[in-house]
N, CA, C and O atoms as a Tinker XYZ file with bonds, in Angstrom:
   452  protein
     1  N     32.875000 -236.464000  -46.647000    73     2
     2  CA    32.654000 -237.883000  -46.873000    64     1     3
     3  C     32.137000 -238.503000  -45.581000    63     2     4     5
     4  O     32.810000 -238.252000  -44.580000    81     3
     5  N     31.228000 -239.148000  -45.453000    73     3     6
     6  CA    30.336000 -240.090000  -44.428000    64     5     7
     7  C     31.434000 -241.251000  -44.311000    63     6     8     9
     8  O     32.053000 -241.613000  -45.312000    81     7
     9  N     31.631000 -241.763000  -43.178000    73     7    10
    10  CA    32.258000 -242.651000  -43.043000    64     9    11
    11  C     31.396000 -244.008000  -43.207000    63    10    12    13
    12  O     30.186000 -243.876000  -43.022000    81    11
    13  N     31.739000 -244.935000  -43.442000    73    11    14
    14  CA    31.390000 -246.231000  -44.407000    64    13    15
    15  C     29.925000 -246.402000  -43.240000    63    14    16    17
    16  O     30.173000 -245.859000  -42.164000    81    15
    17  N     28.847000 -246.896000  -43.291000    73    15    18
    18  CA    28.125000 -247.219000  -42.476000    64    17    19
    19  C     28.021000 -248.893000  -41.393000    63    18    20    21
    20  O     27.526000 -249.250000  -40.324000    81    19
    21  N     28.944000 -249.564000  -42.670000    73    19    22
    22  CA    29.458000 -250.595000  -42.133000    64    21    23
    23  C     29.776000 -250.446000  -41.223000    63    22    24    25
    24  O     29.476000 -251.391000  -40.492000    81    23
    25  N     30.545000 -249.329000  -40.524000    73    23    26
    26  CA    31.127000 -249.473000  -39.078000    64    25    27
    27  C     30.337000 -248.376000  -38.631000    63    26    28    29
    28  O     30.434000 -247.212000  -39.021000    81    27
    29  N     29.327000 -248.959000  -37.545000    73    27    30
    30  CA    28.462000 -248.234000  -36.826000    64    29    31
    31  C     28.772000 -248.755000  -35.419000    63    30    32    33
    32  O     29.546000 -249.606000  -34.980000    81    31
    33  N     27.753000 -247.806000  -34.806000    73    31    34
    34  CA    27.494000 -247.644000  -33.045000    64    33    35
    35  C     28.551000 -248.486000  -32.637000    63    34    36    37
    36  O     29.414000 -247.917000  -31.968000    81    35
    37  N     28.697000 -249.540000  -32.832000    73    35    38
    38  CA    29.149000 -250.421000  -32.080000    64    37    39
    39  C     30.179000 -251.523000  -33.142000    63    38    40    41
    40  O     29.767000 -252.543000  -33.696000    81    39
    41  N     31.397000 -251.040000  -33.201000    73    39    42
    42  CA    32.364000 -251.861000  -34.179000    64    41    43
    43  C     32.252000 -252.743000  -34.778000    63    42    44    45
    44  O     32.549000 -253.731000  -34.107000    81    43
    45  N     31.908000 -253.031000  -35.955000    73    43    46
    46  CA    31.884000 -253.989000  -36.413000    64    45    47
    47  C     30.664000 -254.947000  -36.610000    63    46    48    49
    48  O     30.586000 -256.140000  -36.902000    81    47
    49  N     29.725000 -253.961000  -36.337000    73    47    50
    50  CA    28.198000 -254.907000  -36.447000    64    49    51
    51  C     27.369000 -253.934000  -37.536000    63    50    52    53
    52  O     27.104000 -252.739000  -37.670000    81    51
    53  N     27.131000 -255.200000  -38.223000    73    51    54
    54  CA    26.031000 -254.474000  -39.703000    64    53    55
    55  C     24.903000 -253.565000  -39.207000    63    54    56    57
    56  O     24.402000 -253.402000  -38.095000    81    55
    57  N     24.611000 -252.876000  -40.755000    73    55    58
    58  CA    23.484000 -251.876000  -40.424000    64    57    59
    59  C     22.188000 -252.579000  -41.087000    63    58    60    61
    60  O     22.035000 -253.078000  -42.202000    81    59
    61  N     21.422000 -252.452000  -40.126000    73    59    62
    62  CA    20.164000 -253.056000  -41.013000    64    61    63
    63  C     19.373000 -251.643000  -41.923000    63    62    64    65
    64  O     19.081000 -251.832000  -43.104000    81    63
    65  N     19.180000 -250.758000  -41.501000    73    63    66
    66  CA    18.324000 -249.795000  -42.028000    64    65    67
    67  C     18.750000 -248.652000  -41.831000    63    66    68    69
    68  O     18.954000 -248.233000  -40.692000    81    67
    69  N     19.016000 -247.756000  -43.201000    73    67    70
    70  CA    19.818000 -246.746000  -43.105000    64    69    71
    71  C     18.993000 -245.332000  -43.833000    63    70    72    73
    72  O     18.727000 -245.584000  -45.008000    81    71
    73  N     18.611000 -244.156000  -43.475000    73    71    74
    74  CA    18.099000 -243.172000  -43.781000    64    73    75
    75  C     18.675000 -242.027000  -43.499000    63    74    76    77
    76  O     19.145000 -241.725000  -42.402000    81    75
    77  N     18.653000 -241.140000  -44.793000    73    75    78
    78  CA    19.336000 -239.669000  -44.638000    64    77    79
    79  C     18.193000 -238.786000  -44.278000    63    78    80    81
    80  O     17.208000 -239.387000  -44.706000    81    79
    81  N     17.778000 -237.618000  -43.689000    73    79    82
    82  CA    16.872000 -236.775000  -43.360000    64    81    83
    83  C     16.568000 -235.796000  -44.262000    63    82    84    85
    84  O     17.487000 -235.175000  -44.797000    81    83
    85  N     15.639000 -235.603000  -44.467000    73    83    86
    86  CA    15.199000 -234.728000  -45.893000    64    85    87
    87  C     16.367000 -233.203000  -46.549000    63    86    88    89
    88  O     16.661000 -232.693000  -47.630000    81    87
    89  N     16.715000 -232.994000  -44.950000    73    87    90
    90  CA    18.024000 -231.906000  -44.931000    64    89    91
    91  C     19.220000 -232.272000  -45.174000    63    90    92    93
    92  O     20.025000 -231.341000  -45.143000    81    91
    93  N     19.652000 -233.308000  -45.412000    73    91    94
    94  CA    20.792000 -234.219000  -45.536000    64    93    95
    95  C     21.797000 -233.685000  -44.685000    63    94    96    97
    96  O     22.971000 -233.520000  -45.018000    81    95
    97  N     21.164000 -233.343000  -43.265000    73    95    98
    98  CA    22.543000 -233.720000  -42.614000    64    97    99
    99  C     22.744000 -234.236000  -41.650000    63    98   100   101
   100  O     23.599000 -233.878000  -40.840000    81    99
   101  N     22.031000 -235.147000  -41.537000    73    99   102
   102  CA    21.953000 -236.081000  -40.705000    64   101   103
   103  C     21.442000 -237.275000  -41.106000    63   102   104   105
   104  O     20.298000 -237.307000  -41.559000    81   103
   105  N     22.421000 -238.752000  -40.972000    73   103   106
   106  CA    21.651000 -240.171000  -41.366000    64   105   107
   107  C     21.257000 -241.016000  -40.141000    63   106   108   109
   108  O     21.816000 -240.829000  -39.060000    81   107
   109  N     20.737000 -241.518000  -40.230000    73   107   110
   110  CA    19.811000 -242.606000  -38.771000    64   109   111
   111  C     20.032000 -244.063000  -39.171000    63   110   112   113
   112  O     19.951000 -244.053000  -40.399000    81   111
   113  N     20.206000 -244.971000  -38.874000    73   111   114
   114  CA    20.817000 -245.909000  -38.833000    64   113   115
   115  C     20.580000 -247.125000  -37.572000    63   114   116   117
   116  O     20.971000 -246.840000  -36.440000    81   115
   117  N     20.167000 -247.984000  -37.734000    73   115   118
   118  CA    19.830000 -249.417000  -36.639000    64   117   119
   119  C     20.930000 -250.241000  -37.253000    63   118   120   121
   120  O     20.981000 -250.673000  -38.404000    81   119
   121  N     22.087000 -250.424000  -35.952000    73   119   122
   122  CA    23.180000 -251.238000  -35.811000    64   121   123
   123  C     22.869000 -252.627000  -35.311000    63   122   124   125
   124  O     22.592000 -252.685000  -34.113000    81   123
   125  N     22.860000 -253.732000  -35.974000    73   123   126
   126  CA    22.628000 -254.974000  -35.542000    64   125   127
   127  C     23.442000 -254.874000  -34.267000    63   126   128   129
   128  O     24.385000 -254.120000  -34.025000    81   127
   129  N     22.565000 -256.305000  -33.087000    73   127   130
   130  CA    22.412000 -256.173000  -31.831000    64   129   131
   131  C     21.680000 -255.567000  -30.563000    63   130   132   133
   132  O     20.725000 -254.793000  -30.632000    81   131
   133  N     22.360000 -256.104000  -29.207000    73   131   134
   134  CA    21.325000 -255.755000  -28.563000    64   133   135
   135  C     21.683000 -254.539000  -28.160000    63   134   136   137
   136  O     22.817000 -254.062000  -28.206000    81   135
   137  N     20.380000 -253.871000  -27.627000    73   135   138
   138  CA    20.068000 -253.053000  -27.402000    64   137   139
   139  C     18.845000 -251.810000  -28.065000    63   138   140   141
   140  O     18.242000 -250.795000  -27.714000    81   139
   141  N     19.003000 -252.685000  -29.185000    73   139   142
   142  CA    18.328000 -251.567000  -30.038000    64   141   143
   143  C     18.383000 -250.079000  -30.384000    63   142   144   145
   144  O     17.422000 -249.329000  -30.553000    81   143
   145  N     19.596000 -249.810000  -30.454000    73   143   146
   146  CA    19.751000 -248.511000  -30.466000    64   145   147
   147  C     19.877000 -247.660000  -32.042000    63   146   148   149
   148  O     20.679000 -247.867000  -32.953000    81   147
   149  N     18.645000 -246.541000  -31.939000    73   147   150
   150  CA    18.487000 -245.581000  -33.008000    64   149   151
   151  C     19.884000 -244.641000  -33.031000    63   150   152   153
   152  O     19.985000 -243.838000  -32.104000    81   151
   153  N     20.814000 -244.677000  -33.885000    73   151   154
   154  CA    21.586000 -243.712000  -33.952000    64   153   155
   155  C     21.587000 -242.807000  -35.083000    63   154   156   157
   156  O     21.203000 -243.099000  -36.215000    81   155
   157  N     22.113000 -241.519000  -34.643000    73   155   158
   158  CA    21.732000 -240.140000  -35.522000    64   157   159
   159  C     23.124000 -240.092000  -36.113000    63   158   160   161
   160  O     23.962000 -240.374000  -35.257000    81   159
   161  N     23.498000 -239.900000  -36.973000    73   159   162
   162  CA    24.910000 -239.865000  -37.852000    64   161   163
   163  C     24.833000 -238.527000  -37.837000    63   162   164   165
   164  O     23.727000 -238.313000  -38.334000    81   163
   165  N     25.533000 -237.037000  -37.460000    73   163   166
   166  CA    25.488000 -235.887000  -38.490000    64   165   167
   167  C     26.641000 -235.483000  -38.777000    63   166   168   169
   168  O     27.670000 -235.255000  -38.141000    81   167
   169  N     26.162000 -235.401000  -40.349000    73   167   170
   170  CA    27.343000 -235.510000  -42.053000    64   169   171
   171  C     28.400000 -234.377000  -41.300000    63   170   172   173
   172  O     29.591000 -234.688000  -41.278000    81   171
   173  N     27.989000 -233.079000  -40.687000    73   171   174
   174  CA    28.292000 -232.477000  -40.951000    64   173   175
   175  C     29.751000 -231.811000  -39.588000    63   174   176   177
   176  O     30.661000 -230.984000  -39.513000    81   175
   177  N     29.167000 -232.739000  -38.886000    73   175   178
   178  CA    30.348000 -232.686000  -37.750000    64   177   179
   179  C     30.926000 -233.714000  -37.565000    63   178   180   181
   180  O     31.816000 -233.674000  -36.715000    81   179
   181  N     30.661000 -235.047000  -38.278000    73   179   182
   182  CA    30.903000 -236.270000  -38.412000    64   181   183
   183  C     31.087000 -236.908000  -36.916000    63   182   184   185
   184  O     32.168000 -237.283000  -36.463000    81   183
   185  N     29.785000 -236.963000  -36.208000    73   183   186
   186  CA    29.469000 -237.448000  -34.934000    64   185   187
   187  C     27.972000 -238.008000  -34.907000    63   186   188   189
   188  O     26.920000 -237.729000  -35.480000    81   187
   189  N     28.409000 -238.956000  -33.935000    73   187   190
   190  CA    27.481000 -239.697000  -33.749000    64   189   191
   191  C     26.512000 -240.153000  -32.097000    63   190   192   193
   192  O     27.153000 -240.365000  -31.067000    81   191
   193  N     25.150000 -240.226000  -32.119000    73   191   194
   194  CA    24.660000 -240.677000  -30.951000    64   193   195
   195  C     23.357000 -241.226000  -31.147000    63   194   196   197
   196  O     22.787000 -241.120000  -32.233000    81   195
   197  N     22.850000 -241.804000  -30.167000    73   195   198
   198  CA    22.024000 -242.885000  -29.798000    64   197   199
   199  C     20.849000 -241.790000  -29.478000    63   198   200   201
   200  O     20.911000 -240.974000  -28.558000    81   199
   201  N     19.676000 -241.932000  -30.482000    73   199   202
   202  CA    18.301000 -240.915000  -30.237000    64   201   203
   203  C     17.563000 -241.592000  -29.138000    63   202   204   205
   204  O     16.995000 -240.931000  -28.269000    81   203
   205  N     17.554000 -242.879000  -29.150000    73   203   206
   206  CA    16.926000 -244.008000  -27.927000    64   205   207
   207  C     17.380000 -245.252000  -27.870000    63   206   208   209
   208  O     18.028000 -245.645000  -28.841000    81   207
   209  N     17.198000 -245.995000  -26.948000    73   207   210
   210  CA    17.129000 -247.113000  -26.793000    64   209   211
   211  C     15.844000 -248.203000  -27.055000    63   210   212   213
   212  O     14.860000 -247.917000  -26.373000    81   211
   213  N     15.715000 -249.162000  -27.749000    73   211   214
   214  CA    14.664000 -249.564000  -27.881000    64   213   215
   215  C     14.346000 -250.691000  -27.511000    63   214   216   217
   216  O     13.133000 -250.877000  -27.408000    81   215
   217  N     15.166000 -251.720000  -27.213000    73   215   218
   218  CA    14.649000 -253.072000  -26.651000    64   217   219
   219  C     14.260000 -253.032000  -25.298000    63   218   220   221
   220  O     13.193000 -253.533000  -24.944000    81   219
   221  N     15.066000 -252.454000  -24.472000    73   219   222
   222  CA    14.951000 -252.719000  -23.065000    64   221   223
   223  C     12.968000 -252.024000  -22.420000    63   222   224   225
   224  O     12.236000 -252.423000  -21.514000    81   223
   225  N     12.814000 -250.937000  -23.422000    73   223   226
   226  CA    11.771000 -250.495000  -23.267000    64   225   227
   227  C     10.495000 -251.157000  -23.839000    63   226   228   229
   228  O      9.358000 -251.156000  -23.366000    81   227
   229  N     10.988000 -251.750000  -25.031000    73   227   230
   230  CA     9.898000 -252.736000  -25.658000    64   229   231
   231  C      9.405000 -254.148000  -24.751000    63   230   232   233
   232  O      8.306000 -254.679000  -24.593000    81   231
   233  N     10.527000 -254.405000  -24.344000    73   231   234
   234  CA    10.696000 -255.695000  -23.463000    64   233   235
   235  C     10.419000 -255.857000  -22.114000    63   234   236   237
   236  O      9.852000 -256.857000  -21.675000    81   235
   237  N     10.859000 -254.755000  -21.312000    73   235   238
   238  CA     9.607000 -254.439000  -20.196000    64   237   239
   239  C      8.591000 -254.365000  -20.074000    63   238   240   241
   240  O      7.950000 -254.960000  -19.208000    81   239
   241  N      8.064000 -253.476000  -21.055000    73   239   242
   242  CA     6.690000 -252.819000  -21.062000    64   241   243
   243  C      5.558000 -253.910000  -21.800000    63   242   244   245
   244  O      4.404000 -254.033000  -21.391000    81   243
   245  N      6.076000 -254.592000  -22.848000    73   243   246
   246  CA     5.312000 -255.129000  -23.643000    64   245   247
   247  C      5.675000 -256.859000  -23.450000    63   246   248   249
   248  O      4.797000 -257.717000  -23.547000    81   247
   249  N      6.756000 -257.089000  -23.236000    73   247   250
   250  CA     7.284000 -258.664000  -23.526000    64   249   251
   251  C      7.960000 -258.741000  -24.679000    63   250   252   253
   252  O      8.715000 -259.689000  -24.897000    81   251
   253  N      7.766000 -257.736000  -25.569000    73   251   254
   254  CA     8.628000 -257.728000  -26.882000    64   253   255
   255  C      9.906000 -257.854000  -26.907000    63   254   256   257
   256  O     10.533000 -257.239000  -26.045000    81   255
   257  N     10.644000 -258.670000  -27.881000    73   255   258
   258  CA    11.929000 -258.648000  -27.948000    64   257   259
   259  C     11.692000 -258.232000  -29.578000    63   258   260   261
   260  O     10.878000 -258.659000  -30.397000    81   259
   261  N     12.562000 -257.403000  -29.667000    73   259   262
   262  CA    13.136000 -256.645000  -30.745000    64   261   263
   263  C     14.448000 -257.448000  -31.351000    63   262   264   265
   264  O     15.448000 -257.842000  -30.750000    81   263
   265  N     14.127000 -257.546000  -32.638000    73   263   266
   266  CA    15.575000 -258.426000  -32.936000    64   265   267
   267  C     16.011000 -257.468000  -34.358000    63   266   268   269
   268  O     16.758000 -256.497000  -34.234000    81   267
   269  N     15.462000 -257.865000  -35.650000    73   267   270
   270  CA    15.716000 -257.295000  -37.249000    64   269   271
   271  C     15.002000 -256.237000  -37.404000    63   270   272   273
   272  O     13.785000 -256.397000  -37.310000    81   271
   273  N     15.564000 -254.755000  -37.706000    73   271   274
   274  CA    14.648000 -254.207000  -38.887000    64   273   275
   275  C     14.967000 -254.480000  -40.165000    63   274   276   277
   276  O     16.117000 -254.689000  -40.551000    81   275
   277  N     13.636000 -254.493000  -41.099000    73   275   278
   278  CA    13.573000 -254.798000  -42.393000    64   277   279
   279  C     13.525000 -254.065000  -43.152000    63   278   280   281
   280  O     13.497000 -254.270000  -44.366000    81   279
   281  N     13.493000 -252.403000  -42.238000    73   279   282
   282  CA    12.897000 -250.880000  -43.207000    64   281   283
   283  C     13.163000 -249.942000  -42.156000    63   282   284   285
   284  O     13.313000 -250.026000  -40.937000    81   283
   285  N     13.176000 -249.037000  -42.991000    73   283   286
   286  CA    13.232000 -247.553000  -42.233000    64   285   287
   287  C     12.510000 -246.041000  -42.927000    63   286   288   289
   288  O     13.048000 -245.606000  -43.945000    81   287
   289  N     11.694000 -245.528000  -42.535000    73   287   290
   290  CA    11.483000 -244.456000  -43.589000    64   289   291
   291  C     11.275000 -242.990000  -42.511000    63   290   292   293
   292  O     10.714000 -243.056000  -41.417000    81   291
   293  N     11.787000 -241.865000  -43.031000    73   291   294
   294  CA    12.052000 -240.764000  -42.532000    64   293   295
   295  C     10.446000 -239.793000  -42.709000    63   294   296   297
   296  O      9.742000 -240.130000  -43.661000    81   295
   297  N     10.072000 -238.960000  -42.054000    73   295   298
   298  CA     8.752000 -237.741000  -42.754000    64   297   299
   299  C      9.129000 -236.888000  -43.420000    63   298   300   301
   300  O     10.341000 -236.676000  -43.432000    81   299
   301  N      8.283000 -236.106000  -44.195000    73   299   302
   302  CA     9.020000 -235.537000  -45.140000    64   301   303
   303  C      9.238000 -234.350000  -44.368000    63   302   304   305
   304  O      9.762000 -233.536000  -45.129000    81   303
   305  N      9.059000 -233.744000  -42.968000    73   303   306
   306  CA     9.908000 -233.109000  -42.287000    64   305   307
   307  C     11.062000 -233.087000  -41.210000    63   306   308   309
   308  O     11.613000 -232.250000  -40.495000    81   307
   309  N     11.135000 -234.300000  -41.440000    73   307   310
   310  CA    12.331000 -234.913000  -40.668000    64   309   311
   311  C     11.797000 -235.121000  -39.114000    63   310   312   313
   312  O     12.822000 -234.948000  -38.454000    81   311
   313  N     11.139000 -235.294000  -38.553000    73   311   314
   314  CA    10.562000 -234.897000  -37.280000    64   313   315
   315  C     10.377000 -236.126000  -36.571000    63   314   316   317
   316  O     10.507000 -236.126000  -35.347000    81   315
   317  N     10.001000 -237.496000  -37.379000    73   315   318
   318  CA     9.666000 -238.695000  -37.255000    64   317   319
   319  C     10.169000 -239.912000  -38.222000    63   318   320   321
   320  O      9.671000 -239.886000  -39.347000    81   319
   321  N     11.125000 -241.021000  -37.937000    73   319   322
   322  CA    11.116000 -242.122000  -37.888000    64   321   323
   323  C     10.105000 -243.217000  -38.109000    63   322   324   325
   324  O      9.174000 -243.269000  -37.306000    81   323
   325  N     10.164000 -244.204000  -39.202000    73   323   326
   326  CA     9.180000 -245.467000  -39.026000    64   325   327
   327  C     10.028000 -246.678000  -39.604000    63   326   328   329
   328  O     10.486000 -246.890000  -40.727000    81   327
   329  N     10.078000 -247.617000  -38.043000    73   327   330
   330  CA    11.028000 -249.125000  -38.443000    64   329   331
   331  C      9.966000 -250.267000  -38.463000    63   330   332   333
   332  O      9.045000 -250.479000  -37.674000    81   331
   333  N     10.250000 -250.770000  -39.297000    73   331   334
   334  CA     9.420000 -251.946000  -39.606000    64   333   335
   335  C     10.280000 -253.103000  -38.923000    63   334   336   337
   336  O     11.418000 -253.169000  -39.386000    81   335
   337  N     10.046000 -253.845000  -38.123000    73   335   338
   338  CA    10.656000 -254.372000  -36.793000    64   337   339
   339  C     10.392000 -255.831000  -37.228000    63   338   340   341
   340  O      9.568000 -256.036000  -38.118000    81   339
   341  N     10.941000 -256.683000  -36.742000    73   339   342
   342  CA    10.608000 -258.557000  -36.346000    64   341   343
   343  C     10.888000 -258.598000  -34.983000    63   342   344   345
   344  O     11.847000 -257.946000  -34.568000    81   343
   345  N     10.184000 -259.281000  -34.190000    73   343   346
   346  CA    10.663000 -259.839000  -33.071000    64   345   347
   347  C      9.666000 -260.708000  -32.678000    63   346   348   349
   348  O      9.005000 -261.228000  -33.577000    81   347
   349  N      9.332000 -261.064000  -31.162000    73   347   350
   350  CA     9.383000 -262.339000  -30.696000    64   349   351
   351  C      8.359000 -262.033000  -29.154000    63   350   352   353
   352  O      8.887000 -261.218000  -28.397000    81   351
   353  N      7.574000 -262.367000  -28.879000    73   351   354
   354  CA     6.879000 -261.753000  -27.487000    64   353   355
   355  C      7.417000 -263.031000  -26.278000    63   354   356   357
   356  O      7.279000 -264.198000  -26.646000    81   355
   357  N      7.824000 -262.854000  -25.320000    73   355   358
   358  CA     8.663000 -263.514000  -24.472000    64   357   359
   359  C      7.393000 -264.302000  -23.875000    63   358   360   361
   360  O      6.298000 -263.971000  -23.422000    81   359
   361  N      8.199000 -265.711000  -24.137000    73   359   362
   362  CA     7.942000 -266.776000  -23.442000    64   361   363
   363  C      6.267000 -267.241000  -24.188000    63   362   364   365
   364  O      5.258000 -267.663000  -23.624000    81   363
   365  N      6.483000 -267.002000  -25.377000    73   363   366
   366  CA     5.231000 -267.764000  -26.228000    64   365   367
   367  C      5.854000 -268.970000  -26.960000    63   366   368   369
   368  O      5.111000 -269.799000  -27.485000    81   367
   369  N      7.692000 -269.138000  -27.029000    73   367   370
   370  CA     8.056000 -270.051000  -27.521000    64   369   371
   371  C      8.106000 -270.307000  -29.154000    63   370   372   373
   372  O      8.266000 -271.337000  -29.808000    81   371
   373  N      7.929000 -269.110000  -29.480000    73   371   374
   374  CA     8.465000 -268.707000  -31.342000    64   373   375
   375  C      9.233000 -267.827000  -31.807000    63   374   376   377
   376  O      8.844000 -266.675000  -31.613000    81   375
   377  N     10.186000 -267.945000  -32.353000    73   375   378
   378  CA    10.939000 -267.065000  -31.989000    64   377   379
   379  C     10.240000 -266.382000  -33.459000    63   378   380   381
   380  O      9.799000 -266.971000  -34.446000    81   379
   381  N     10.311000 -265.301000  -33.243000    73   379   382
   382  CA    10.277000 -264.063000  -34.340000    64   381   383
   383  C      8.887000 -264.204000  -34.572000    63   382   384   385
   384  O      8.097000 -264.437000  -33.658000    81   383
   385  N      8.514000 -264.056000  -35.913000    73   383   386
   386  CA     7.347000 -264.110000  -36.691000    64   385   387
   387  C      6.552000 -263.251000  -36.137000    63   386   388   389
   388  O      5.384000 -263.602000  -36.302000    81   387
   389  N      6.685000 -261.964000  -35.362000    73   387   390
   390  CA     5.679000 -261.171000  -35.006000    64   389   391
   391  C      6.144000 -259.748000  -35.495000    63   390   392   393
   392  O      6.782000 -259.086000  -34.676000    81   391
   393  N      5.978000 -259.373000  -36.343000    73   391   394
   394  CA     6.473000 -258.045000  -36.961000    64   393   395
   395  C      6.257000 -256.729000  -36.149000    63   394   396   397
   396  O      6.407000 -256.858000  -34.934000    81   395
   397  N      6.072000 -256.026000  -36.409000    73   395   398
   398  CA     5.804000 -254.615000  -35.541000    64   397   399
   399  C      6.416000 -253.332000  -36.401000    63   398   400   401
   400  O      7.258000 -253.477000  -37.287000    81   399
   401  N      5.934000 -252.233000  -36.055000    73   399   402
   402  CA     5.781000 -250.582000  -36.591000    64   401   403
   403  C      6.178000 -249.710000  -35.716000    63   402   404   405
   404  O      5.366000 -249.163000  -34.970000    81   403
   405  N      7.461000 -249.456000  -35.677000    73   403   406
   406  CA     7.550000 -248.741000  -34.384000    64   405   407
   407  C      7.941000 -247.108000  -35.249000    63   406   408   409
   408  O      8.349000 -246.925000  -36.396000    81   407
   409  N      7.650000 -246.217000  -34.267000    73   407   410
   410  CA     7.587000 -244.937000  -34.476000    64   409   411
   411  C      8.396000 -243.769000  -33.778000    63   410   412   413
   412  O      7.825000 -243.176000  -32.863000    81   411
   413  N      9.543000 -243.429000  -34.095000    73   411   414
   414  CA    10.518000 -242.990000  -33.075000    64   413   415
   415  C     10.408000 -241.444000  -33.339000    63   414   416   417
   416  O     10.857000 -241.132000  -34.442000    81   415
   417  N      9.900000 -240.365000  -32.561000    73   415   418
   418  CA     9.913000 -239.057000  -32.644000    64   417   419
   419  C     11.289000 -238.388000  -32.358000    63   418   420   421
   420  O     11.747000 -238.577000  -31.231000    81   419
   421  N     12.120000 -237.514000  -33.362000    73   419   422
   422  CA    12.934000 -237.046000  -33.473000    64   421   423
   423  C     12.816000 -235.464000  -32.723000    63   422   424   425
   424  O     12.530000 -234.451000  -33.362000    81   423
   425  N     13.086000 -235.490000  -31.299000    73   423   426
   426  CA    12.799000 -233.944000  -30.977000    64   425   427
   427  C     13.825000 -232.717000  -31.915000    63   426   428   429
   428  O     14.924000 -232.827000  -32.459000    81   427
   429  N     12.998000 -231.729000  -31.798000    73   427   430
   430  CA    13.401000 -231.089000  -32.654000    64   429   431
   431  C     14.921000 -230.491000  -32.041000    63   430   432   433
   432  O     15.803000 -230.549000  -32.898000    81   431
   433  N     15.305000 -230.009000  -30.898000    73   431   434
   434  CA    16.648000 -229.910000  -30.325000    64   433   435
   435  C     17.508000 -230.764000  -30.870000    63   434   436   437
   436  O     18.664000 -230.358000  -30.998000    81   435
   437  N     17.169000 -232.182000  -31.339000    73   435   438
   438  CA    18.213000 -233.216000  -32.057000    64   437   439
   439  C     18.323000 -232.937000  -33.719000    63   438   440   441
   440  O     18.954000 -233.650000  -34.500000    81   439
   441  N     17.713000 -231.972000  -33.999000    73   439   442
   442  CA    17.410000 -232.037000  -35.456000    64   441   443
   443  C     17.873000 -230.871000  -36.105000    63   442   444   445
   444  O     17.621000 -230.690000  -37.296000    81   443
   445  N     18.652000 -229.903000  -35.306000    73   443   446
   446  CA    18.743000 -228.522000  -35.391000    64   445   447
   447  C     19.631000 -228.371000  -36.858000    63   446   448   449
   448  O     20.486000 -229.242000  -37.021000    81   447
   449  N     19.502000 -227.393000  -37.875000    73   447   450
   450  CA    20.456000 -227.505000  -38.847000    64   449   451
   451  C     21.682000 -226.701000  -38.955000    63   450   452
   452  O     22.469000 -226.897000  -39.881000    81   451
């Protein structure tokens, strides 16, 4: 049994977007809040960790602030991640309304069955 997804990464903060991997044993999951962190659920040792971090890197590099995903979809070889993102480019003074596609590569050492 998977433990409830409700309680992810970080106690008590909702999941926005939740995906099992074509192998089912492993689910991926974006925990509302900051940081942005991709976490890997696997079913099968019932443990959990953080594949990346994503705001701090969006937000340096780009000005992006990362806030909601709205989606999540897996490849059909498990290898790659796609979040359909909202956020906000710093200091244009709107908050959100700028969507984004981000693409998170799953190395294969994290994916082992």
């Amino acid at each position: 049994v998977v433990e409830p997804l409700g309680v992810s990464w970080d106690k008590g903060r909702d999941c926005m977007a939740v995906v099992m991997d074509p192998s089912g044993r492993y689910v991926y999951y974006f925990p509302v809040g900051e940081g942005a962190p991709i976490v890997q659920y696997d079913v099968k040792t019932k443990t959990k960790k953080v594949i990346c971090w994503l705001q701090d890197y969006y937000l340096d590099k780009y000005g992006y602030w990362m806030d909601n995903c709205f989606g999540v979809n897996i490849s059909m070889d498990g290898s790659f991640l796609v979040f359909n993102m909202n956020g906000e480019f710093r200091g244009r003074g709107q908050p959100f309304g700028h969507p984004s596609l981000v693409v998170v590569d799953i190395p294969e050492n994290e994916r082992r069955e």
